[in-house]
C-alpha positions as CSV (number, residue, x, y, z in Angstrom):
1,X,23.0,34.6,-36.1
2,X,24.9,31.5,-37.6
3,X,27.4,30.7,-35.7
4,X,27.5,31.2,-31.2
5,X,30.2,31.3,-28.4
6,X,29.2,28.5,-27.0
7,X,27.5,25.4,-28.3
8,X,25.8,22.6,-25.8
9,X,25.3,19.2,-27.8
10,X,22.8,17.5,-25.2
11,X,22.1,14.9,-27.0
12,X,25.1,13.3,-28.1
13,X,24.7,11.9,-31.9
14,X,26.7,11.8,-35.1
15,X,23.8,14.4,-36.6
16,X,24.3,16.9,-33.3
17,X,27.8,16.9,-32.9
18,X,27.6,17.6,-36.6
19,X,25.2,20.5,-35.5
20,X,27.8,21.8,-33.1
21,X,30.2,21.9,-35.3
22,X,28.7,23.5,-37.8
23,X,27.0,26.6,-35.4
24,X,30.3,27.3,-33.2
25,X,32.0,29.8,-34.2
26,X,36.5,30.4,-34.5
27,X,37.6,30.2,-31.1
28,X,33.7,29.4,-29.6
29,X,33.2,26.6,-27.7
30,X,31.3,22.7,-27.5
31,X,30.1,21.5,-24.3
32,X,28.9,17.4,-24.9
33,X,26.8,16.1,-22.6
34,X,25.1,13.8,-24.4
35,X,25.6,10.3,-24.5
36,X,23.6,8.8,-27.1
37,X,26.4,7.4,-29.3
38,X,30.3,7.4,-29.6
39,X,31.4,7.7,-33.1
40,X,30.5,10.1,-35.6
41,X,29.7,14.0,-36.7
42,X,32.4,16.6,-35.8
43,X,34.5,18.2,-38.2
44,X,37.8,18.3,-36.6
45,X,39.3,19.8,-39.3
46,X,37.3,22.5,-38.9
47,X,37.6,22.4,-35.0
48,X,41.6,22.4,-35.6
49,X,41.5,25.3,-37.9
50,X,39.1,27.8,-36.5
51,X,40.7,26.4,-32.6
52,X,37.1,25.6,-31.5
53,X,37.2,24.0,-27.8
54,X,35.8,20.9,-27.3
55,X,34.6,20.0,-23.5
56,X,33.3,16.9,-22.3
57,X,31.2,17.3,-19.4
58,X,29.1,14.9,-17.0
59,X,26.0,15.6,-14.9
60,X,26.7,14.4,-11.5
61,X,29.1,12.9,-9.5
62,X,29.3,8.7,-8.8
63,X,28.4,10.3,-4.9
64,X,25.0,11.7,-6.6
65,X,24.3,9.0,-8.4
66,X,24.5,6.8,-5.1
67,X,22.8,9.3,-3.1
68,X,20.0,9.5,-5.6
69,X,19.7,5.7,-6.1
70,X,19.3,5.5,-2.5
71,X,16.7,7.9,-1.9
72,X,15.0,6.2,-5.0
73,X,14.7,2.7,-3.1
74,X,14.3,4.1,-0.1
75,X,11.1,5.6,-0.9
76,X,11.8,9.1,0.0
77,X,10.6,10.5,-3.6
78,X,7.2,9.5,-3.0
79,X,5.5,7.4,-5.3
80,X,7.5,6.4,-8.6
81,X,3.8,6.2,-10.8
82,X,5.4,8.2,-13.6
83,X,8.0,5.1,-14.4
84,X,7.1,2.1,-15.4
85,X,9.3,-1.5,-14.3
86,X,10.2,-3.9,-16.4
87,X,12.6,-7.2,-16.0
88,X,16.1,-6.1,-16.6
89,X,16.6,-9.2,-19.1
90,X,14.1,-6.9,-21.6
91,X,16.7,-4.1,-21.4
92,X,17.2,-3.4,-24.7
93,X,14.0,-3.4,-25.9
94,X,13.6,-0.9,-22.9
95,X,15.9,1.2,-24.6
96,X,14.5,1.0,-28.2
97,X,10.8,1.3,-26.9
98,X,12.1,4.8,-25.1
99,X,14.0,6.0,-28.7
100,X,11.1,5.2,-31.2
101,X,8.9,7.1,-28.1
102,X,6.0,4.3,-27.9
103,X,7.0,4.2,-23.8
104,X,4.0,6.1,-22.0
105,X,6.5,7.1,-19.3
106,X,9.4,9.1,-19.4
107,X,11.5,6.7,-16.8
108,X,11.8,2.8,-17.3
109,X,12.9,0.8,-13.8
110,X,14.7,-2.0,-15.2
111,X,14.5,-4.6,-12.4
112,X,16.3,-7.7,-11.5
113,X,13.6,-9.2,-9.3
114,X,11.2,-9.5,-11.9
């Protein structure tokens, strides 16, 4: 099968929305969740003519994202040893150590205090 119902771009770059366009089929649908860029890869030409759906969709609510931070510094999660902290003014080299995957951990703690 080439082409699905339903197509879920979680990643969110020119080269997978390009992806999701490509395998959903006339009438089918895209759900993005990914935010790794803005610009880029869907044929809405294509999306237009075949009356694909396009849905934007987030992951939690600004209440689960304050809930969560919360329980984060509040130490209910137990201990945190699979993140690693750095000083938030090295923030973007955070980021770029995480996308060319030389970061040991899978979560970075960017902190202000440090």
């Amino acid at each position: 099968q080439t082409e699905f119902d339903l197509v879920v771009d979680g990643v969110g770059y020119e080269a997978t929305r390009k992806l999701a366009s490509e395998y959903a089929r006339a009438g089918g649908v895209i759900a993005h969740i990914g935010l790794g860029s803005n610009a880029g890869g869907l044929d809405v030409r294509r999306m237009t003519l075949q009356e694909i759906t396009f849905i934007g969709t987030y992951t939690y609510t600004a209440e689960d994202f304050r809930d969560t931070a919360e329980a984060i510094f509040d130490g209910r999660l137990g201990h945190l040893d699979w993140t690693e902290q750095r000083p938030l003014k090295y923030g973007q080299k955070a980021f770029c150590d995480i996308r060319s995957g030389v970061v040991a951990t899978p979560k970075i703690i960017l902190s202000p205090d440090m």
